[in-house]
N, CA, C and O atoms as CSV, one atom per row, in Angstrom:
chain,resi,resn,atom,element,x,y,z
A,1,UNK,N,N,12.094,8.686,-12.668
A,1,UNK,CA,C,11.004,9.624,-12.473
A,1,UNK,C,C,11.610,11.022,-12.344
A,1,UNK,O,O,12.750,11.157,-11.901
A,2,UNK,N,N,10.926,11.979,-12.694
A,2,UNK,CA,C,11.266,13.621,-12.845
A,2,UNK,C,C,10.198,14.191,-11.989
A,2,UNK,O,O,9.159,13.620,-11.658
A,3,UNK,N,N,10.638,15.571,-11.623
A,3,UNK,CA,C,9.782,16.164,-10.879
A,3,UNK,C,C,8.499,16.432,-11.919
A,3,UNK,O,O,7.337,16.031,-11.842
A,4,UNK,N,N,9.193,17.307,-12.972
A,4,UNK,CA,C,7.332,17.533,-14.210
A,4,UNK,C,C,7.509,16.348,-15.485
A,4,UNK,O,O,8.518,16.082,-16.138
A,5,UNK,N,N,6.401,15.876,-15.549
A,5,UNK,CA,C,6.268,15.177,-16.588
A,5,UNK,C,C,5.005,14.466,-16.574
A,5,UNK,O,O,4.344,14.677,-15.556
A,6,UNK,N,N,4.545,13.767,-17.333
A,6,UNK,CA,C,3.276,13.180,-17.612
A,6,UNK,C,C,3.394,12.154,-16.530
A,6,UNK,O,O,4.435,11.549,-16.275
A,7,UNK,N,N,1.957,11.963,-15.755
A,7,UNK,CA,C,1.890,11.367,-14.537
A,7,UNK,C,C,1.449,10.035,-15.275
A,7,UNK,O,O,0.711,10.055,-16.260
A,8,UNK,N,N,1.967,8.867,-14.713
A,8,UNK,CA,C,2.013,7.677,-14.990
A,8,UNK,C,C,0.218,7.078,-14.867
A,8,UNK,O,O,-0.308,7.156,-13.757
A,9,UNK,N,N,-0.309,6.715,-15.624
A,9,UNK,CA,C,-2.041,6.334,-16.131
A,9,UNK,C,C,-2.063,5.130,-15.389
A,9,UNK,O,O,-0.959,4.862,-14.915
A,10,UNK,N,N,-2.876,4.392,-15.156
A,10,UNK,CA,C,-3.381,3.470,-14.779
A,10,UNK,C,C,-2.957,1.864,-15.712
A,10,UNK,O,O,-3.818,2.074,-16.567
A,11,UNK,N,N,-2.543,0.973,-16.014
A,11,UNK,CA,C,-2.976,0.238,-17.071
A,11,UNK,C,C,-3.827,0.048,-17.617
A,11,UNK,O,O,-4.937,-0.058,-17.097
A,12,UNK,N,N,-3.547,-0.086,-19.145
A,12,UNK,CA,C,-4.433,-0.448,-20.141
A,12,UNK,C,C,-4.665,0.915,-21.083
A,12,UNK,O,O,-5.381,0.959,-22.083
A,13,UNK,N,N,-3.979,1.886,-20.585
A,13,UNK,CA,C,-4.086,3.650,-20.924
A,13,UNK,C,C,-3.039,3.952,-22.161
A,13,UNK,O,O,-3.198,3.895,-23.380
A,14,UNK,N,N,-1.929,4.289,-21.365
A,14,UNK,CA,C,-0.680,4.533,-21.435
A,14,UNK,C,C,-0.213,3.686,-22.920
A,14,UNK,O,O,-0.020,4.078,-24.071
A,15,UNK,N,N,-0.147,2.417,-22.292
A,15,UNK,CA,C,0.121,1.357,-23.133
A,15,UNK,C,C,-0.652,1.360,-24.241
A,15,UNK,O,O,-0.264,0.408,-24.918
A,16,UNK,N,N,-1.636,1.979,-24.855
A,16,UNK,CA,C,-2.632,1.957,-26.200
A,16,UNK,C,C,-2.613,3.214,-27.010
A,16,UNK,O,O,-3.413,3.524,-27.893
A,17,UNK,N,N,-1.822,3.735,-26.679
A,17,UNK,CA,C,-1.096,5.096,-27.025
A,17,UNK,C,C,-1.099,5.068,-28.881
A,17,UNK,O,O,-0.512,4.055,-29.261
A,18,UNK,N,N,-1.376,5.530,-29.513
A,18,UNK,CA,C,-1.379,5.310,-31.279
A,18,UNK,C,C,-0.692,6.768,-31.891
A,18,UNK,O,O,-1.168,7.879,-31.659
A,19,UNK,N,N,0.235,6.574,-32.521
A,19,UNK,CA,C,0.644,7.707,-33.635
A,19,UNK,C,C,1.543,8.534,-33.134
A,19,UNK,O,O,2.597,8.050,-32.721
A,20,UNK,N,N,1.312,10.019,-33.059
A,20,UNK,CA,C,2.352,10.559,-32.743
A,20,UNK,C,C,2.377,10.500,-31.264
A,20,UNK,O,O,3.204,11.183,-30.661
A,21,UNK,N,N,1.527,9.728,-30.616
A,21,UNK,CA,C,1.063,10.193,-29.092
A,21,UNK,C,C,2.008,9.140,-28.494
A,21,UNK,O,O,2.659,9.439,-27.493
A,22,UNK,N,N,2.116,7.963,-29.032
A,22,UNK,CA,C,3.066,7.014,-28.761
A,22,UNK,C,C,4.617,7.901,-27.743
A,22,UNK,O,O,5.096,7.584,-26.654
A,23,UNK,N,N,4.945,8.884,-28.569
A,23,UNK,CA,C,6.313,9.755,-28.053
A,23,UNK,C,C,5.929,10.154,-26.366
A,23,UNK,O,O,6.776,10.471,-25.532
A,24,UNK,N,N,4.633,10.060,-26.148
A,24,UNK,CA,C,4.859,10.630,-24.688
A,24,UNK,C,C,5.186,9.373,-23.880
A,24,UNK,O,O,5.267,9.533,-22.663
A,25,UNK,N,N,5.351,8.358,-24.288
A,25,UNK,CA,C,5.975,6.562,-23.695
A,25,UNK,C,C,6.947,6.893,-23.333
A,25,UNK,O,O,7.352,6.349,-22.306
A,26,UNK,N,N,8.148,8.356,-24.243
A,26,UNK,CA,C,9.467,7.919,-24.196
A,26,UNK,C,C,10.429,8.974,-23.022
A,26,UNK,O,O,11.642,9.118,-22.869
A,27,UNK,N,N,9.035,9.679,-22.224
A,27,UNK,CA,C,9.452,10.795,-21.000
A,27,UNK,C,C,9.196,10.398,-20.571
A,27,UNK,O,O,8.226,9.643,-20.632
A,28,UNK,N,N,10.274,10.746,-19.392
A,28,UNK,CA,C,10.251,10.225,-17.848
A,28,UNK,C,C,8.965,10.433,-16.975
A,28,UNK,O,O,8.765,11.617,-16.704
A,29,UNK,N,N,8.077,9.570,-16.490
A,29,UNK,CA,C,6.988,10.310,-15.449
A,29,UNK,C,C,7.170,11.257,-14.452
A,29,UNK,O,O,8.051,11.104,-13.606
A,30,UNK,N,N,6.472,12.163,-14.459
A,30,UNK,CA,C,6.762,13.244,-13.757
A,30,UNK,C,C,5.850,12.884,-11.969
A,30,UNK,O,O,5.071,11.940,-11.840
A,31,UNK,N,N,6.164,13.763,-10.928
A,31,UNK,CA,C,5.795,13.833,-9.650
A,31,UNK,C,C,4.181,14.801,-9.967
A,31,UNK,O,O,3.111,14.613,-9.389
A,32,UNK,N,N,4.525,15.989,-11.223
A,32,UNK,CA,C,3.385,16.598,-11.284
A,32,UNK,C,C,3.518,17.062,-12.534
A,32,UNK,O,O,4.453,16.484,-13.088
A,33,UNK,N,N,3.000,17.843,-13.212
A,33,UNK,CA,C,2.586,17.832,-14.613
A,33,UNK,C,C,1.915,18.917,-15.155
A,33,UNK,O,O,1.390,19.435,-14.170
A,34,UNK,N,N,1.585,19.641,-16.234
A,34,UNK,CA,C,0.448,20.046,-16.414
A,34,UNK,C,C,-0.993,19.389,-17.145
A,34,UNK,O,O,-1.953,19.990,-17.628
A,35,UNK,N,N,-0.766,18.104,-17.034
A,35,UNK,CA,C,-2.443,17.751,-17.390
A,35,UNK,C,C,-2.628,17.656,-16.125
A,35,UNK,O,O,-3.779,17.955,-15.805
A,36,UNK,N,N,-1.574,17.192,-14.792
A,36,UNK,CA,C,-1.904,17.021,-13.854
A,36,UNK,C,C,-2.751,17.973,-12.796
A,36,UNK,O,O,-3.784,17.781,-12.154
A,37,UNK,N,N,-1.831,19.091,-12.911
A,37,UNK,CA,C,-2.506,20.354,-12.828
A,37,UNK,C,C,-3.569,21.005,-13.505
A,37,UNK,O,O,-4.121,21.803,-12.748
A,38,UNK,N,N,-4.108,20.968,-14.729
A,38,UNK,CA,C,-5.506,20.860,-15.279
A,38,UNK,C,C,-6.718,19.976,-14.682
A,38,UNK,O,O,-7.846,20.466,-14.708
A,39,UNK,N,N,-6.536,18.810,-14.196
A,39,UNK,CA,C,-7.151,17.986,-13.766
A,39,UNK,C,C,-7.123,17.426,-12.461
A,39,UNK,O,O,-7.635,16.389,-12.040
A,40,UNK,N,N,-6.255,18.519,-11.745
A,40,UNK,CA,C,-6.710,18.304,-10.201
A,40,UNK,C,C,-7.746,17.377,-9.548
A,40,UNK,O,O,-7.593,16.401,-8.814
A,41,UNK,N,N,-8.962,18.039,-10.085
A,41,UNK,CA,C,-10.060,17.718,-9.300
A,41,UNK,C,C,-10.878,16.480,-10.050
A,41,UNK,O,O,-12.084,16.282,-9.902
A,42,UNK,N,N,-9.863,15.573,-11.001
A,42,UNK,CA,C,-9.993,14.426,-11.537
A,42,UNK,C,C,-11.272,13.735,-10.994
A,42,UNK,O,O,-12.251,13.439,-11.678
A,43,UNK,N,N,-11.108,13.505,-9.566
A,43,UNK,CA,C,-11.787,12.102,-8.659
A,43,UNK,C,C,-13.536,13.415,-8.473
A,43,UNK,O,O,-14.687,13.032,-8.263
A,44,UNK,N,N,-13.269,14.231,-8.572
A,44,UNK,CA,C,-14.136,14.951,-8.352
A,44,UNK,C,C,-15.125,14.426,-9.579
A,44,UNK,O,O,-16.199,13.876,-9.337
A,45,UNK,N,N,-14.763,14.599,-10.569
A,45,UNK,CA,C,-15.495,15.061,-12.127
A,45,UNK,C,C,-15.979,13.868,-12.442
A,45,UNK,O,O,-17.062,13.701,-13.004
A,46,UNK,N,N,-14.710,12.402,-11.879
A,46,UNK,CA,C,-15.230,11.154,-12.029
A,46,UNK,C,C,-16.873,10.568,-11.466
A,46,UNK,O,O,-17.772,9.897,-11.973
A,47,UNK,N,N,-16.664,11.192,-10.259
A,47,UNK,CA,C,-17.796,10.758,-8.734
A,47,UNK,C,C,-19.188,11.685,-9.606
A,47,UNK,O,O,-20.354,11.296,-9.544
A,48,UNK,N,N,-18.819,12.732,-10.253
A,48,UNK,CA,C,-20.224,13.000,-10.597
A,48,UNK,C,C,-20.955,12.687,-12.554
A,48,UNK,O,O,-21.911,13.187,-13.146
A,49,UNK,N,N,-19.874,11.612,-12.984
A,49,UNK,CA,C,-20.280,11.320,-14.290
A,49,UNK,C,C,-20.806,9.969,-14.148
A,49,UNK,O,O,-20.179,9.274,-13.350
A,50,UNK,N,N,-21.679,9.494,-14.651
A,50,UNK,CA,C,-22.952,8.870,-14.711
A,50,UNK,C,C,-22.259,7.490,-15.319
A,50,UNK,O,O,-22.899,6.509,-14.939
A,51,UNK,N,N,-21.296,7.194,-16.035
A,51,UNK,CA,C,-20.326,5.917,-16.372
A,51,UNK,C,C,-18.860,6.838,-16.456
A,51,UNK,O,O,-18.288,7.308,-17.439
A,52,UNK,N,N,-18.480,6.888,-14.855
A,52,UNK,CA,C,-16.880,6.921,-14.762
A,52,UNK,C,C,-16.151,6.780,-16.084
A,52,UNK,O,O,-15.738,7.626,-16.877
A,53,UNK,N,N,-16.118,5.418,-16.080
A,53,UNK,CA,C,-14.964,4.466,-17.185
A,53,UNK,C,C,-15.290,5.374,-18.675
A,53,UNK,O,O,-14.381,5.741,-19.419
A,54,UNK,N,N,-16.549,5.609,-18.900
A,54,UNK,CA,C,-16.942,5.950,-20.117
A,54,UNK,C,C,-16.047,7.664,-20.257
A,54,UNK,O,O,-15.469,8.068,-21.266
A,55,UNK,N,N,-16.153,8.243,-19.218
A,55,UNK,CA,C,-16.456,9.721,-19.414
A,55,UNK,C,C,-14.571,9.880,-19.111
A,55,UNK,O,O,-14.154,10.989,-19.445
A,56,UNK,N,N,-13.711,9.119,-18.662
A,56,UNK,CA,C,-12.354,8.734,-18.821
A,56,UNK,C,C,-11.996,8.682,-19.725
A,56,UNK,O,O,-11.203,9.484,-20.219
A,57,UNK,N,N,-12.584,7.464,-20.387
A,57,UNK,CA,C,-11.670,7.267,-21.896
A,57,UNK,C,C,-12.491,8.263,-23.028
A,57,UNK,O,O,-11.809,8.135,-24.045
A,58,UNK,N,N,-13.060,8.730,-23.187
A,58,UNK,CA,C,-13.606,9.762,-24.153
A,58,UNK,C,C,-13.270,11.253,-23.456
A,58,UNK,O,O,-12.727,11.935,-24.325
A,59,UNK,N,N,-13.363,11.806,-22.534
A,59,UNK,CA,C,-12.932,12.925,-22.429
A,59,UNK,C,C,-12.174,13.203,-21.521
A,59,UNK,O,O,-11.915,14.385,-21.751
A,60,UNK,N,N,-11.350,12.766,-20.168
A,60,UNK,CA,C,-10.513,12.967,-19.524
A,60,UNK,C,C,-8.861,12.621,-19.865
A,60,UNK,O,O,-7.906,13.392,-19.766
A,61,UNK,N,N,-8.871,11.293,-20.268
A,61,UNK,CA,C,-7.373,10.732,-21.082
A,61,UNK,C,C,-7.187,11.183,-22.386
A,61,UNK,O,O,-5.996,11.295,-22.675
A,62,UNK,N,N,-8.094,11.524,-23.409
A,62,UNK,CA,C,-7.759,12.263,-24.590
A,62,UNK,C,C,-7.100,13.695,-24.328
A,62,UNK,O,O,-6.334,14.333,-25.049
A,63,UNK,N,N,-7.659,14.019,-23.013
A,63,UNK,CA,C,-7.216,15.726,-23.066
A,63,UNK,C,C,-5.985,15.631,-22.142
A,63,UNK,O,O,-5.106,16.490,-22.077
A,64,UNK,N,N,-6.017,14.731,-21.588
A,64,UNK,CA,C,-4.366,14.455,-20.663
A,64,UNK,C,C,-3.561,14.424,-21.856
A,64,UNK,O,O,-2.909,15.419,-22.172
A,65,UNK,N,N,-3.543,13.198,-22.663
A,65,UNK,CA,C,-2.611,13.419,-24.038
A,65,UNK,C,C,-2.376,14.199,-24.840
A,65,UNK,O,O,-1.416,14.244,-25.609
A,66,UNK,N,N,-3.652,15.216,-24.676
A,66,UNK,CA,C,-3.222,16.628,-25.911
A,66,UNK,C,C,-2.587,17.436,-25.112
A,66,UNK,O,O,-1.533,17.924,-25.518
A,67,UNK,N,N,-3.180,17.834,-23.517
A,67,UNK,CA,C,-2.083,18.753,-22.905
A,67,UNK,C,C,-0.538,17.868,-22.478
A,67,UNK,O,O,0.432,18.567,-22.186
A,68,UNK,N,N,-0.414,16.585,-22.467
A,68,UNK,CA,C,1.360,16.375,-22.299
A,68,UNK,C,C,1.737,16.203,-23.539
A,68,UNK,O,O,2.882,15.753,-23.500
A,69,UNK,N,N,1.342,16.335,-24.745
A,69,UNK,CA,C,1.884,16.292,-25.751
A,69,UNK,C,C,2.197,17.983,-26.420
A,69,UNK,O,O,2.949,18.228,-27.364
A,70,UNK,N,N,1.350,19.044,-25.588
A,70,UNK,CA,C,1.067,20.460,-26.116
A,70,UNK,C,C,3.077,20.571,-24.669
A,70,UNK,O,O,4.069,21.229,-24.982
A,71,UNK,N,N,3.001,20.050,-23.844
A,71,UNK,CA,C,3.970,20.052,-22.629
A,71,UNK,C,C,5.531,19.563,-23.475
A,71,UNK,O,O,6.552,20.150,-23.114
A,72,UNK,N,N,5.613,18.719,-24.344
A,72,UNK,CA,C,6.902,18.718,-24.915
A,72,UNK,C,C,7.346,19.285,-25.619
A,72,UNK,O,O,8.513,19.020,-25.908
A,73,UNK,N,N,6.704,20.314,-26.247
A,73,UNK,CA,C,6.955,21.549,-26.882
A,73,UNK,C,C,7.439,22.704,-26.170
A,73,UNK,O,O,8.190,23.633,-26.467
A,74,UNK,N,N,6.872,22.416,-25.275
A,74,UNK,CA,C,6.733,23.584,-24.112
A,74,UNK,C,C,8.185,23.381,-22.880
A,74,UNK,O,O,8.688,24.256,-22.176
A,75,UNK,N,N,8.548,21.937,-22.982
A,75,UNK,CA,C,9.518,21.398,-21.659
A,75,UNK,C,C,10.405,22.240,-21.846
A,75,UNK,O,O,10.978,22.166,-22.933
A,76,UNK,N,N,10.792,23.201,-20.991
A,76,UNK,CA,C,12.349,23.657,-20.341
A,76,UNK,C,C,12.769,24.316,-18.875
A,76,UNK,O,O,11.789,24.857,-18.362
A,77,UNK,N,N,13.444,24.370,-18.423
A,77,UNK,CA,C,14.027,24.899,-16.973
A,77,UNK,C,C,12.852,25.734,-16.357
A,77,UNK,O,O,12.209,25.291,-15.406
A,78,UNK,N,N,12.553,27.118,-17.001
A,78,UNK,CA,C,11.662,27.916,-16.744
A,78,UNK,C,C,10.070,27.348,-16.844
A,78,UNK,O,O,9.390,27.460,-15.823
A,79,UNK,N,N,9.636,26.918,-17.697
A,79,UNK,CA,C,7.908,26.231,-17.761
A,79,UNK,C,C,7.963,24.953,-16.818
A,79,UNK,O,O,6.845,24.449,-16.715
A,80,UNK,N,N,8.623,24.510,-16.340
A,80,UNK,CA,C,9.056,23.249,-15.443
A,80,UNK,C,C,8.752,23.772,-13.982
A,80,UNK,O,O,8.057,23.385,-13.041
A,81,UNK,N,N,9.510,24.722,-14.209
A,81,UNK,CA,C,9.506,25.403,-12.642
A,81,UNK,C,C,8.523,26.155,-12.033
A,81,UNK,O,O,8.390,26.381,-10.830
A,82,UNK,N,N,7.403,26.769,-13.567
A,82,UNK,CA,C,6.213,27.843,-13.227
A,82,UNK,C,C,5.262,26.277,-12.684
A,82,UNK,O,O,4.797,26.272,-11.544
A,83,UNK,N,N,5.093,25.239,-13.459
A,83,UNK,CA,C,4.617,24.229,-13.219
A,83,UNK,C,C,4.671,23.617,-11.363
A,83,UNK,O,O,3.704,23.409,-10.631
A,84,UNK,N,N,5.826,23.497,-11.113
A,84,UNK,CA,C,6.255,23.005,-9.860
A,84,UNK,C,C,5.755,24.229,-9.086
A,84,UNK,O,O,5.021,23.753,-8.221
A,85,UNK,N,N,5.778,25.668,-8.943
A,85,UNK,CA,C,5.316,26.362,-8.369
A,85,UNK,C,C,3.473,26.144,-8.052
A,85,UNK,O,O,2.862,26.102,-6.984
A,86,UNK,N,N,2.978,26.039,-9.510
A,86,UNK,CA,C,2.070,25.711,-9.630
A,86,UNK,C,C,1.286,24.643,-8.393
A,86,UNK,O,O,0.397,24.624,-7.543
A,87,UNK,N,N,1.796,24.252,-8.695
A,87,UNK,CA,C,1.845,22.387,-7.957
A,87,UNK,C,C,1.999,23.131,-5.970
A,87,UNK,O,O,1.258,23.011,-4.994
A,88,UNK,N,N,2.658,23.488,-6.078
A,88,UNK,CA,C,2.791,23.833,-4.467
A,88,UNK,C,C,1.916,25.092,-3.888
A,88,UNK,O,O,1.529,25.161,-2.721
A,89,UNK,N,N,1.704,25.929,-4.748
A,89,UNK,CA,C,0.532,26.960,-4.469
A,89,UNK,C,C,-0.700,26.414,-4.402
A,89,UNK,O,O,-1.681,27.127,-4.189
């Protein structure tokens, strides 16, 4: 595990991964992240959508995968660290 990196999904997520998205399997899970940090208020957004499960797999985990996949482009010393700041502010 790493301090930034894509926060480890639930089963049944992660594991169904297709195409180029498959590559985020092959980084270390991070402590915090930036989808993580986009989606803070996750449990929040869940509690007020009308089928949880539904409103997860169509719009919360698609956009986790586009922002940690937009994040390996982005990974180095400095964006790691604005991240971790992030995370503690």
């Amino acid at each position: 595990m790493s301090f930034v990196g894509p926060r480890p999904d639930v089963p049944g997520y992660m594991d169904k991964l297709e195409g180029e998205a498959r590559v985020l399997l092959s980084l270390k899970p991070g402590i915090t992240g930036p989808a993580t940090l986009f989606f803070r208020n996750e449990e929040e957004l869940l509690s007020k959508a009308s089928d949880p499960k539904k409103y997860n797999d169509l719009i919360i985990f698609p956009k986790k995968v586009k922002i940690n996949l937009e994040y390996i482009n982005k990974a180095g010393l400095f964006y790691d660290m604005k991240i971790i700041i992030k995370t503690i502010l």
